[in-house]
N, C-alpha and C positions, 0 to 999 in steps of 0.2 A: 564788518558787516554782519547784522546778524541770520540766525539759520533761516527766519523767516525770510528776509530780502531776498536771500540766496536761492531759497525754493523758487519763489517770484521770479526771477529773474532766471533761471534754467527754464522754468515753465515758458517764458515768453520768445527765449530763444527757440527753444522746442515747436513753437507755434510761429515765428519767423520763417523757421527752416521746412515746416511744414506747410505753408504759403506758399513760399520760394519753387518749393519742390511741385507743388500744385501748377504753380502758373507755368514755368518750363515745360512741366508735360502739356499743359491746355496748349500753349503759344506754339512751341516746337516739335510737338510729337512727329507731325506730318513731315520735316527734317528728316527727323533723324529714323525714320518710317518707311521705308519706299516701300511699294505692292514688289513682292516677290516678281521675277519675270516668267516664272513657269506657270503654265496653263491650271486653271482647275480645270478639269477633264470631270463632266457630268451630264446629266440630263434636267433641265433649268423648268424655272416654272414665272406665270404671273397671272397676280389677282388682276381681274376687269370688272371694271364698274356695272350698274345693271341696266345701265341704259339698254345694254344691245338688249336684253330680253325684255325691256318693257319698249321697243319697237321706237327710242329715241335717236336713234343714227339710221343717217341714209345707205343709199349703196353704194356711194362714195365713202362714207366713214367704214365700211365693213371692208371694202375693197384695203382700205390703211391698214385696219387691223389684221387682217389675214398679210398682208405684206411687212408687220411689223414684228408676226411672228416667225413667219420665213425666216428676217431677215438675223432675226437675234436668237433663231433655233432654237425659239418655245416649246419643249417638249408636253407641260400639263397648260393648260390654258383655264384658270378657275375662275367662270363667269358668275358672278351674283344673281341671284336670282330672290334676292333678300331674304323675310327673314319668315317664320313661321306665328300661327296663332296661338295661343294658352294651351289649346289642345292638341298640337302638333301639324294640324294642315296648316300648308304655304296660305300667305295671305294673299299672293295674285299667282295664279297657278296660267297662264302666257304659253298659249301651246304653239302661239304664231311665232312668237316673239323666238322663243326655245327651238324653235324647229329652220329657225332661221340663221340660228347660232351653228347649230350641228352641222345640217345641212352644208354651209361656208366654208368652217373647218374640215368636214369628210370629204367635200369635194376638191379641196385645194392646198389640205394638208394632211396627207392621211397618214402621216408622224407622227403628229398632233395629237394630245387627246383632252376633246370637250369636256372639261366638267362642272358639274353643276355646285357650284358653293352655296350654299345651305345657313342662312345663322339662327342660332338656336338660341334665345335668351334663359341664361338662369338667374334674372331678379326681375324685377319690376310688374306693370299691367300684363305683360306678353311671359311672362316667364313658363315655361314647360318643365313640368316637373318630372324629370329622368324614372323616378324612383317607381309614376305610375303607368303600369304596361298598356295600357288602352292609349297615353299619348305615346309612349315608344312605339307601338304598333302602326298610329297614325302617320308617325315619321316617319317608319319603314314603307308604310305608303305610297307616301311622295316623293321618296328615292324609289319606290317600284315605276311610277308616273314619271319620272322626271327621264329614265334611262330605256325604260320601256316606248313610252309614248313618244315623246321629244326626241330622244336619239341618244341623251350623253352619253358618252362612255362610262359615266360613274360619279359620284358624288364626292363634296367632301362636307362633314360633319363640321360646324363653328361653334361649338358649344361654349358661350362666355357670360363670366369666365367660370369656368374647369375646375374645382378644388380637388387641388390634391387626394388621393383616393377614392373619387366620387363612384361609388357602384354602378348609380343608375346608367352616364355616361357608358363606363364596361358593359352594360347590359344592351344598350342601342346599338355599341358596335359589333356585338354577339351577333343581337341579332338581326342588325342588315346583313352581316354578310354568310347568315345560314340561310334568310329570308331571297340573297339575289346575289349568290355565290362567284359567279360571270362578272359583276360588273369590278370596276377599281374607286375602292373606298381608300380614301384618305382625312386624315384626320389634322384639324388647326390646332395646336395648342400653344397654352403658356410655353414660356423659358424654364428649364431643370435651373434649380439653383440649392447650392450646398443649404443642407437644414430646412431644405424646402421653402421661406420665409414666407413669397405670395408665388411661389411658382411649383413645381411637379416636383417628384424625386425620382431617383434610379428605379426602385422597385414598381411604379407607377408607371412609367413610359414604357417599360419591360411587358404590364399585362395588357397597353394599349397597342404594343406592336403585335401582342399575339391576333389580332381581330381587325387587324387594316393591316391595306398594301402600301400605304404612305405618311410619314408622318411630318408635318408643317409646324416646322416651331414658328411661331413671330416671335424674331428676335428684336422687337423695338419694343418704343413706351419701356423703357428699362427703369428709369430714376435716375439715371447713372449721368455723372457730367464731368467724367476726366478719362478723354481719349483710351488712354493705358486700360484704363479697369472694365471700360465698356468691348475694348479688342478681346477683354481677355476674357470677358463674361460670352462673346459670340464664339469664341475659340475653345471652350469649355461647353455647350451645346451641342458643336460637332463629337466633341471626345464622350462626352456621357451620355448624350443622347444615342446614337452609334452603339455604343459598348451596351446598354439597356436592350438595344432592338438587336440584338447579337441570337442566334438563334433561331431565329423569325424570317419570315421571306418579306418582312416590312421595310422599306427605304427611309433612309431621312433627309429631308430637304428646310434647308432653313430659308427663313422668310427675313428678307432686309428691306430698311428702308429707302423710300425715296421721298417723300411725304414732305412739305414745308412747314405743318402746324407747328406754332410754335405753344409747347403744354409744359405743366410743370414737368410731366412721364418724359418726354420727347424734345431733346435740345438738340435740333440739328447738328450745332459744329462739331459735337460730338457723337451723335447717335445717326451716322449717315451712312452713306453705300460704301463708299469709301475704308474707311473701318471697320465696317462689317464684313467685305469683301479682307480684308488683313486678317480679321478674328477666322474665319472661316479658312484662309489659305493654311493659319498657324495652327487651326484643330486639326486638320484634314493631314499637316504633318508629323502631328504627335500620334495619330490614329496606330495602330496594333494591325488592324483588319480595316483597310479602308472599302471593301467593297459594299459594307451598309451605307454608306454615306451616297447621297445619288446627285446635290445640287442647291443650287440656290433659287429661291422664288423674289421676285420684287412687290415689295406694296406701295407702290401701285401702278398701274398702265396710265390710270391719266395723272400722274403725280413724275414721270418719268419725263427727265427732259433731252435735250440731247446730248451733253455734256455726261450726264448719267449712262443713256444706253453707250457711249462709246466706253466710258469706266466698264461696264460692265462686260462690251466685246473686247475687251485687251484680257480680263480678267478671265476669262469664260468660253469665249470661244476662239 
């Protein structure tokens, strides 16, 4: 046989075994995978859609949601309240709607804390440009309006997406929280990933934990579509994200999915609660110092089924 054949033919067993090895992890991970039986021990969180503040649920629907956080010991409750203009004011500023939120939560969960999600666009028609302090100012604003006026207990910053070393971003969470010192700023971000590719680095989450009290990675939309690599890319968030905010009186709370879309970012069988609750068990064990680490958030409350929130109370609480 000559050398060439022979190359050929290592290459394609190479690529057999490489297949092979693929599809047993897709097929069988969940086998040979169980969720650990020990508690994560934290204070948990969920994104909620903006109905409640643009005044689309009854007092029936509210009466749910206040008994859905009860029930699954919601500690941050991050209500939408969409997204802002070019120039940093909110596009429907809902003082009925927002004061209806608080109000529900203060009075029926005073564990709880309301906050107000924020999203900031960096591209497009709406995009805010970080860098210019007149729209930073204007955002500081609206987290003044939102916590002040409304009630939340505090905001969180969606700035998307984030790149890696962005100033301006640094500069907003400066200065909301010299601008309204009192309230709980938290912040959404990308995933840390080694080399940074399209996510944060260590040095980066480090100067964002210095200027918030929380930090929200979403750890979905990965690309990622083999069980193993996706556990181990959530379970690597807990460890360097943590070790980053090491320091700081900042928290880290990762964001899992529950979501059905099906995107090229986003392959459920892979990219689910499930797994991301195993990534998170197996971060939280390698941790050094686990007391930065505070919990896990779901995206999303109406994407959450039932089969999901019980995953989630065996996991959690």
């Amino acid at each position: 046989m000559s050398k060439r054949k022979i190359t050929i033919l290592i290459l394609c067993m190479f690529l057999v075994a490489g297949a092979l090895a693929a599809a047993i992890d897709y097929f069988f991970f969940d086998f040979n995978n169980p969720l650990y039986s020990e508690k994560l021990a934290g204070n948990n969180a969920l994104w909620l859609r903006y109905y409640f503040y643009f005044g689309k649920h009854n007092d029936q629907d509210f009466e749910r949601m206040v008994e859905r956080l009860r029930t699954h010991k919601i500690k941050y409750a991050y209500f939408h309240v969409l997204n802002t203009k070019s120039n940093g004011e909110l596009h429907y500023k809902l003082e009925g709607g927002a004061k209806k939120i608080t109000n529900a939560v203060h009075s029926k969960l005073p564990e709880t804390k309301a906050i107000a999600w924020v999203y900031v666009a960096s591209f497009g028609k709406e995009r805010n440009d970080l860098e210019d302090p007149e729209v930073r100012r204007k955002l500081v604003e609206q987290a003044r309006w939102l916590t002040s006026t409304c009630g939340f207990d505090g905001v969180q910053w969606d700035y998307e997406f984030c790149t890696n070393g962005n100033k301006g971003h640094l500069e907003l969470l400066k200065e909301t929280k010299e601008a309204l010192p009192d309230i709980f700023l938290s912040t959404a971000t990308p995933m840390w990933y080694p080399g940074t590719l399209w996510g944060w680095d260590s040095n980066y989450f480090s100067n964002v934990a210095k200027y918030s009290d929380q930090i929200a990675v979403m750890g979905y939309d990965s690309w990622f579509y083999l069980p193993s690599i996706y556990v181990r890319l959530i379970s690597q968030q807990v460890v360097q994200v943590c070790k980053a905010a090491e320091g700081s009186n900042c928290k880290v709370i990762i964001g899992l999915p529950t979501y059905e879309d099906a995107t090229l970012a986003h392959h459920k069988p892979v990219e689910n609660l499930r797994h991301g609750l195993l990534g998170v068990e197996r971060g939280v064990r390698e941790l050094s110092q686990p007391n930065q680490f505070e919990g896990v958030a779901l995206f999303a409350d109406y994407t959450t089924d039932a089969e999901e929130w019980k995953l989630f109370d065996e996991a959690c609480n």
